[in-house]
Each structure stands twice: as C-alpha cells, then as structure tokens.
C-alpha positions in Angstrom: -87.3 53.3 13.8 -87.7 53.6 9.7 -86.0 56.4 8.1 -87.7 58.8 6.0 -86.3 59.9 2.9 -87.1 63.3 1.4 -87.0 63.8 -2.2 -88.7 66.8 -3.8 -89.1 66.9 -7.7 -87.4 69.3 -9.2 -88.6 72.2 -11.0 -88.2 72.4 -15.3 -85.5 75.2 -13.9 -83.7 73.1 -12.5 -83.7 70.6 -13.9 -81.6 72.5 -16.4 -79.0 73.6 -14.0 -78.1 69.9 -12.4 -74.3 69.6 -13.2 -72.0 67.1 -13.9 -70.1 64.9 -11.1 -66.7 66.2 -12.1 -64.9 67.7 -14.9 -64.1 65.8 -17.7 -60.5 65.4 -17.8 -58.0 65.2 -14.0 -54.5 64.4 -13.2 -53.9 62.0 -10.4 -53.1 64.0 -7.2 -52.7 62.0 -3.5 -56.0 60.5 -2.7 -57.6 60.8 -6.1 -57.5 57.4 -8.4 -58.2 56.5 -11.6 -62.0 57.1 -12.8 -63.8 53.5 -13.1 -66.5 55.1 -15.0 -65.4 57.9 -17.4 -66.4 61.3 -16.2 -67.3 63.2 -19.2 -69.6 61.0 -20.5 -72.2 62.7 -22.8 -76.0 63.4 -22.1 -76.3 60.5 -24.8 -74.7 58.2 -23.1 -76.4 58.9 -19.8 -78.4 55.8 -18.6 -76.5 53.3 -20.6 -75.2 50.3 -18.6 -71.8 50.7 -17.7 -70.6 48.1 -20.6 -72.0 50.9 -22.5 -69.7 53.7 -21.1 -66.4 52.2 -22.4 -66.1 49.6 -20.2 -64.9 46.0 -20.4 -65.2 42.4 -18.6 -61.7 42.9 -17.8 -60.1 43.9 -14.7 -60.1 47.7 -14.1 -57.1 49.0 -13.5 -57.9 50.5 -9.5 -55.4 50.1 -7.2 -56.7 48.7 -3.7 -54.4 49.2 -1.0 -51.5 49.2 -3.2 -52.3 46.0 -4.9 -54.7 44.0 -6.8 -56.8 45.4 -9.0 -60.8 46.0 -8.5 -62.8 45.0 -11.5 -66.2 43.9 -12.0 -67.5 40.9 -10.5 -69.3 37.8 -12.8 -72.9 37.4 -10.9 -71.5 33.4 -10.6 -68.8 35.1 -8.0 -70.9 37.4 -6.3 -73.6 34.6 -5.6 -71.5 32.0 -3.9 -70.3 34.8 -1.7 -73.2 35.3 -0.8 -74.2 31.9 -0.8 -76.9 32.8 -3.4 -78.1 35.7 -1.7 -79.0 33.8 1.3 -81.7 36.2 3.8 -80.1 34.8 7.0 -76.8 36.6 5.5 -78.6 40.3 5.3 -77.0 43.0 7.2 -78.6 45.5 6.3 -81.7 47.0 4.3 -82.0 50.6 2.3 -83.8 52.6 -0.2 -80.9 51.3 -2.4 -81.7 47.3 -2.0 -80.4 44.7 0.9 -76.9 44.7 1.9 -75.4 40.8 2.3 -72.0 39.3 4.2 -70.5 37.4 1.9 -67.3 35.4 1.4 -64.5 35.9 -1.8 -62.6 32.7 -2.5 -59.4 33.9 -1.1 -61.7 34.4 2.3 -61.9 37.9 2.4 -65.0 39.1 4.2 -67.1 41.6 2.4 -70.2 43.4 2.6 -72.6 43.2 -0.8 -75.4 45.9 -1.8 -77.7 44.9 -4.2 -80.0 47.2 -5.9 -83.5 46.4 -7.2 -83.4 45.8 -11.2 -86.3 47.3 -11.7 -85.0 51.2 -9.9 -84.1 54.0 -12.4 -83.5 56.1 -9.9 -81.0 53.1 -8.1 -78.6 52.7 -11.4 -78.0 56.5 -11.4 -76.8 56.6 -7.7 -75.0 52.7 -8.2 -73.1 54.9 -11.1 -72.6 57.7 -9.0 -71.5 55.5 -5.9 -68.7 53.5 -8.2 -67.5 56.8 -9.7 -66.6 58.9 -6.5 -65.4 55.7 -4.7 -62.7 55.3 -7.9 -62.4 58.9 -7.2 -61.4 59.0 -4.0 -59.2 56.8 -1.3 -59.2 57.8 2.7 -59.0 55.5 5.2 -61.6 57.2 7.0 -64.3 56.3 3.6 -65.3 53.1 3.1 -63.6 51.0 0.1 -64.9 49.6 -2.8 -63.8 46.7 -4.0 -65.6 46.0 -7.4 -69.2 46.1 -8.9 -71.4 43.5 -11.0 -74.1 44.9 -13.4 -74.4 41.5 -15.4 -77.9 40.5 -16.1 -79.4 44.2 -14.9 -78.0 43.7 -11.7 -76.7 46.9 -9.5 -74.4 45.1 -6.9 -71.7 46.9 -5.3 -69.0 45.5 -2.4 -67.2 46.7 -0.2 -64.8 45.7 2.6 -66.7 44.5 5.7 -67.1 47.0 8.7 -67.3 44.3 11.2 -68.8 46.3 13.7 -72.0 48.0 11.6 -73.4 51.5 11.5 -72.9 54.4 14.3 -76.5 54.6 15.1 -76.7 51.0 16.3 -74.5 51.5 18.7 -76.4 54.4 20.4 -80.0 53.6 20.7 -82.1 50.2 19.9 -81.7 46.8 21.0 -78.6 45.0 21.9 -76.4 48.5 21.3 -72.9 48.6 22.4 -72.3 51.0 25.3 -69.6 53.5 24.4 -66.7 55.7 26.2 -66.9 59.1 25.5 -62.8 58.4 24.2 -64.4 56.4 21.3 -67.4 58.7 20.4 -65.0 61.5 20.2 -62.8 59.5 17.9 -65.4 58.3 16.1 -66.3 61.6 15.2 -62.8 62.9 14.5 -62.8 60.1 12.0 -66.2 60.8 10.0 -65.0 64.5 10.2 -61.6 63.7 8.3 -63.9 61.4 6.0 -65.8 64.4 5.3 -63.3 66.7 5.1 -61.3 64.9 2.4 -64.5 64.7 0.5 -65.1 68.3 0.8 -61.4 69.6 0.4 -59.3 66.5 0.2 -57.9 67.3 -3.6 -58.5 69.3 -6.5 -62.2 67.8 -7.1 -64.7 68.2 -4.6 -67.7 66.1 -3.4 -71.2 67.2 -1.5 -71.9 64.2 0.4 -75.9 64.9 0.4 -76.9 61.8 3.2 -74.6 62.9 6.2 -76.9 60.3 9.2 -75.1 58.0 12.0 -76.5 55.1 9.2 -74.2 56.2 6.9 -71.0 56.1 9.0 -69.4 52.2 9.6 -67.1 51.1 12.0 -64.5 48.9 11.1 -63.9 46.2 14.3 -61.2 48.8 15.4 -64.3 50.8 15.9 -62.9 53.5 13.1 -65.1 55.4 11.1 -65.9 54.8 7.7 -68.3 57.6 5.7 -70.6 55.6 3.6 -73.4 55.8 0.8 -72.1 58.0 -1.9 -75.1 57.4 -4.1 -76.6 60.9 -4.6 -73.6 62.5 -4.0 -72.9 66.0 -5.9 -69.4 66.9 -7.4 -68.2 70.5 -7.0 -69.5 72.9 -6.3 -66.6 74.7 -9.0 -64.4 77.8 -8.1 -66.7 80.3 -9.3 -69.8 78.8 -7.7 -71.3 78.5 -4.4 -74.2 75.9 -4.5 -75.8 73.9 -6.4 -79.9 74.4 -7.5 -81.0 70.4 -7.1 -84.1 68.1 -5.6 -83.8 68.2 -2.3 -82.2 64.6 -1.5 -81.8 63.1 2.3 -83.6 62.4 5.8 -85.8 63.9 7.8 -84.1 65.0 11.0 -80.6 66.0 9.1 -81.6 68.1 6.6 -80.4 71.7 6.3 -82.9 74.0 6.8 -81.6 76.0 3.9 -81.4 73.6 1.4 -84.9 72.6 2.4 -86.6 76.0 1.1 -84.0 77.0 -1.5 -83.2 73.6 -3.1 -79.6 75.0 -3.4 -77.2 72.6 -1.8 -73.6 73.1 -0.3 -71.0 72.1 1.4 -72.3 73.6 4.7 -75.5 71.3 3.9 -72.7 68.2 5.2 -71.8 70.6 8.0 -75.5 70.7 8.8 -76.0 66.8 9.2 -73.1 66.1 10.8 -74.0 68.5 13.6 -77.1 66.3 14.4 -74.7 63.4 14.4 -72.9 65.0 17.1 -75.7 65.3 19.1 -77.0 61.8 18.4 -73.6 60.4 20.0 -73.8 62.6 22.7 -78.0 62.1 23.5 -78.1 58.4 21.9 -81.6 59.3 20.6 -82.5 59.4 17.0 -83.0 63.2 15.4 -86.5 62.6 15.4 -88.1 60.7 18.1 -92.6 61.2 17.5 -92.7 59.3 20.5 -91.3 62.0 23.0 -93.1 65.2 24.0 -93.5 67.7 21.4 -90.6 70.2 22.3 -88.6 67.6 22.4 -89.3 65.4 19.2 -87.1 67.2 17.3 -83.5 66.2 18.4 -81.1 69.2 16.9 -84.2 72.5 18.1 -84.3 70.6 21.5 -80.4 70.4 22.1 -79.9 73.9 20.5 -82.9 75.1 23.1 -80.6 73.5 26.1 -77.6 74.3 24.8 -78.3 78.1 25.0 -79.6 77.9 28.2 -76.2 76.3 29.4 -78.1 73.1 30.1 -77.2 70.3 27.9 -75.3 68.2 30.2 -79.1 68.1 31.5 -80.0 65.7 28.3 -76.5 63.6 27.1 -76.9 59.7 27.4 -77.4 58.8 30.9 -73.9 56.1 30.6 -72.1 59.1 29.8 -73.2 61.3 32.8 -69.8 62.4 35.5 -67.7 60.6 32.8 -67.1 64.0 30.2 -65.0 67.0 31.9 -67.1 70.3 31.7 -64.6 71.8 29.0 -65.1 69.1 26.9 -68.4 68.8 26.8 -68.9 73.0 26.5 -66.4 72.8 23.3 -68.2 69.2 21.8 -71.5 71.2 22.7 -70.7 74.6 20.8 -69.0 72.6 17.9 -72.4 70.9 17.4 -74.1 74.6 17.6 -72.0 76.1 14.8 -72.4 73.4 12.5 -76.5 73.7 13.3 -76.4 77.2 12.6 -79.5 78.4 10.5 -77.5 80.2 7.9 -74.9 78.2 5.8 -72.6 81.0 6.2 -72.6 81.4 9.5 -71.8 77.3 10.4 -68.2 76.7 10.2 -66.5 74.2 7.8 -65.8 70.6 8.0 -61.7 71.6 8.5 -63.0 73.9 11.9 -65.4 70.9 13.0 -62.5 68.4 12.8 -60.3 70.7 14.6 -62.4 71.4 17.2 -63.2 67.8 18.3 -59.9 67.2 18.6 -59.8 70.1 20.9 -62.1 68.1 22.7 -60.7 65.2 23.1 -57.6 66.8 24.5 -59.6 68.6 27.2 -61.0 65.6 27.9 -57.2 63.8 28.8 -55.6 67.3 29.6 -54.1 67.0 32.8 -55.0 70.7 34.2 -51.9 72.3 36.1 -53.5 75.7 37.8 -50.9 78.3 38.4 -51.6 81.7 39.1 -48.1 82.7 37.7 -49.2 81.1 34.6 -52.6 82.9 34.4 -52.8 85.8 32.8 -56.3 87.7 33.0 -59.5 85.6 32.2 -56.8 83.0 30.1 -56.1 80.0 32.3 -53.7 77.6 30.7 -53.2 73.9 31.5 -51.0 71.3 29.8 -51.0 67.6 29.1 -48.5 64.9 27.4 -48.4 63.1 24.2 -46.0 60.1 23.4 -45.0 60.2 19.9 -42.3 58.1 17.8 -40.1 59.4 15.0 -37.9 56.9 13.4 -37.8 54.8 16.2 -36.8 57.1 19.0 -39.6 57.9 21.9 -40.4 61.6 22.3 -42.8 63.6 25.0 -44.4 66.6 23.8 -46.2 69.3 25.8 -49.3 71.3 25.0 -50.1 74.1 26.5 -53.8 74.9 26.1 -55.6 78.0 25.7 -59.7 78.8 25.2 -59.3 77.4 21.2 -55.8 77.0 20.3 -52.9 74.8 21.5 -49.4 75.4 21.3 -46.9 72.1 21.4 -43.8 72.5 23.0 -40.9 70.1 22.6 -38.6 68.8 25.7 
C-alpha cells in the first residue's frame, strides 16, 4: 500500500515564523557531535550547495564509532558501491529518491539514498538529514556515514539495517512473524531513539515523519529511527510549538497539528501511538479496503480500547501469547500518546517507561500472597540477572499498578 504524504502550503504568516534548525553556536555535550554543515548559516547562503556553506572535498572531521572520519563521498566511490546504481540493488523507494545496497572497498555494507537532481524541496531535507545526523549519535538512530553532492547529486549513506523497515515485518507479503518479546523491544528501542531526539541534550529535534517505514532493524532486530529530512530543531525554552506546513502521512498525523499548523513534540508522541498499534494489529493506519468504522486504524482501536475490547482486534499470531496486564498497560500507553489534545498525551520519557513496564509484566513471574496484598494493590515479583564488573548479581522487583521498586539480595 502507497503512502500518502501531506503537505500543506504555508501561509505568507508563516512563512515568516519558520525557524532555524538550531542555534548558531553549541558546545559538545554526550551524544551531540560536531556540525557537518554549519548551523547559523545566513538566509543568503540558504540553498547554496554544501561546497557553498564552508565546506571542503576533504574529510570532515565526524567521529564514527570512535574512529574514522565521515566525509563526503566522490560520485566515482559511491557508483561502484552501488555498482552504478544497479535497479536489481534497490531496497527501497521514497518521496526522497531510491535507496540502493551497496558495497565500500573495505566491504562494509551500506545502504545509499539518492535524491532526484532536479527536487528543491529534496536538497533542503538532504541538508537538513546530514545536519541533525552530525548532530546527534544514539545507537537507537540510524548512522550516517557520509554524503556526495558532486555533479547535483543528493546521495546520503548509511550503515545497512539488514533486516529493513518495521512495517514489513507486520503486514504484506513474505513478512516475518514476530514474538510479542521483540515488538515490545522494538518499541522500547524507537522510543529511546525518539526520546534522545526530543530531550537527549541541550538541542532538541521534532522528528515530523514518526511511521513503522521510518524505523529499521538492524539484523539484531534493534531499532533504528530514520528519515530526518523535514525534521524541526527546538522548539526553544520560551516556546511551545512551532507555526509550519503541515509535513507527514496520512494515518499518523496529529490531529492538532493538522488544523493549527503548529507542531510539537507531542506531534512525535502522536505518531508513534499509531505505531504501537500497527505492531500490535499488523494492519496499516489506514486500510480503504476494510469497513468504514474500521478503515481508520488509531479511531478503531481507541473505539475498542474503551470498550475494554482490544484484545478482540491484535494480530491473530499474537492471540493467548500476551498476559492481560501487558497487554492493558501496552493498550493504555498507545491511548495516551493518541490523546486528542497535545497536552493531555504523555511524553516520549513516560512512553518509554511505560513499555518497559510492559515488557516486565509480560516475564513477571506473579507470586499471589494475601499477606502481601494490601487493599486493591496486588504486588508480584520477578528476577533480573545483571553483571557488574564481572561478578553475577539477582535482583528483585516488586511490582505495583505503575511503578517498580528493585530490591537487591
């Protein structure tokens, strides 16, 4: 099923108010990295080529996992990984261009987007996808290794994710049957991905096209948030939102930021929510082809949901597999982040906590004693295995409705 993007023109009003990516000058707390492109460039020198910006054939001096140094790519390079942009070697196609395996010389897989020439709109999100991935390093976002603009060309790449995008592996032909263990750790991961984008340092970053095409798997099956091409910087300490065209997908946008054009964070929280559903339904968020009260994948789950009954609609691999208290918590997570109001949906830090509450009701082993009950507050407990320098430890939760309290022994 195609995608539709949305993408409203924005008023003369706001067009006024669009702001930067991120301020001018930073230091260089954990997890940011120096800038590739610099930040503060001026309105002159928007829609330059990056050569344009201050930039150099050399290597550019960003650190990838601890060494080497990411730099731009001569087209030669990139088209003999690619083996001259060969179609039987396209993994992928976007609004952005086609995305290519390819092969470096020291045989390092990677994956390789290239943008159409001929896109305005594609060489302000290719600038805006090298600046927040120089920006920012989590092993839960994907990492770019260098660019190549030589000739016109927009071509970005990245390490390979071996085992492709979420949303294969829950609907469509040949899809890969998942535990409910790995979608809940799948999630956990794009939440943490999310989470450092939203609150991970000093700078912050709107993500803008949250969907389950957007988050990779690595062949560990970890999750990689990717696609940072209209991404938004901020908003800053004295604002809120931001007032922008209304950027993203049908099916994950929020509400809000539909009829106000004013975007937040709570706009990620939004589209992440319909994520959770779509691992836990393995249907697309919008489906024409079911009946009409259904079509719509986040109003019919919500509708269940509230009437106690969305066990009644999860993937049917998945059914007598999830406990009931991990399903009610992964079931009211996905409610709070749907919520119609940005601020009444809870934040990316609450989502991530709250699917790994999950996850540990799902492996709790439940220990009923009516000395340990107290009320309508039933406690149970379950085991972790954890190392510290080399010496083996147990530790012991003790789980109430949302909190957990570890106990040593």
């Amino acid at each position: 099923m195609l995608e539709e993007e949305v993408l409203i023109p924005e008023t003369p009003a706001q067009a006024g108010i669009l702001e930067d990516l991120a301020p001018t000058e930073i230091d260089n707390p954990q997890g940011v990295r120096p800038g590739i492109i610099k930040l503060g460039e001026s309105s002159e020198q928007k829609g330059k080529g990056l050569a344009d910006v201050g930039m150099t054939a050399k290597e550019i001096p960003v650190s990838r996992n601890g060494g080497g140094d990411q730099y731009r790519f001569p087209l030669v390079a990139v088209r003999k990984a690619t083996n001259d942009f060969d179609e039987s070697q396209v993994i992928g196609t976007g609004g952005f261009g086609k995305v290519y395996w390819g092969e470096l010389n020291d045989g390092t897989r990677v994956a390789v987007k290239r943008g159409s020439p001929q896109s305005q709109q594609g060489f302000a999100e290719f600038q805006t996808e090298i600046q927040i991935l120089s920006l920012f390093r989590h092993r839960h976002l994907v990492s770019l290794i260098g660019y190549c603009d030589e000739k016109g060309e927009m071509i970005l790449i990245y390490d390979y994710m071996a085992n492709g995008t979420l949303n294969s592996h829950l609907y469509g032909s040949g899809r890969r049957s998942l535990s409910w263990k790995q979608r809940l750790e799948i999630c956990i991961g794009a939440a943490r991905g999310l989470q450092c984008l939203h609150a991970g340092n000093e700078i912050t970053v709107i993500h803008r096209d949250v969907k389950s095409t957007n988050i990779l798997l690595d062949e560990n099956l970890m999750a990689k948030i990717a696609d940072f091409g209209i991404c938004k910087g901020g908003p800053g300490i004295d604002q809120t939102h931001f007032t922008t065209l209304v950027r993203g997908t049908f099916g994950y946008l929020d509400p809000n930021y539909f009829r106000t054009s004013q975007v937040t964070q709570k706009s990620d929280v939004y589209a992440f929510g319909v994520v959770l559903l779509e691992v836990l339904c393995a249907r697309p968020p919008v489906d024409r082809s079911l009946p009409e009260e259904e079509k719509n994948l986040a109003a019919w789950a919500m509708k269940m949901q509230k009437k106690g009954q969305l066990d009644k609609i999860i993937d049917p691999t998945l059914v007598g597999k999830i406990r009931p208290d991990s399903l009610r918590e992964f079931g009211a997570t996905a409610e709070k982040c749907l919520a119609d109001r940005g601020v009444d949906r809870i934040s990316m830090g609450d989502v991530l906590w709250r699917l790994e509450y999950a996850l540990r009701l799902q492996y709790a082993v439940v220990q009923w004693d009516p000395e340990k009950t107290m009320g309508t507050v039933k406690l149970c407990a379950f085991h972790e295995k954890y190392s510290i320098s080399g010496k083996h430890f147990l530790r012991n939760y003790f789980l109430e409705k949302y909190r957990y309290f570890p106990m040593f022994v």
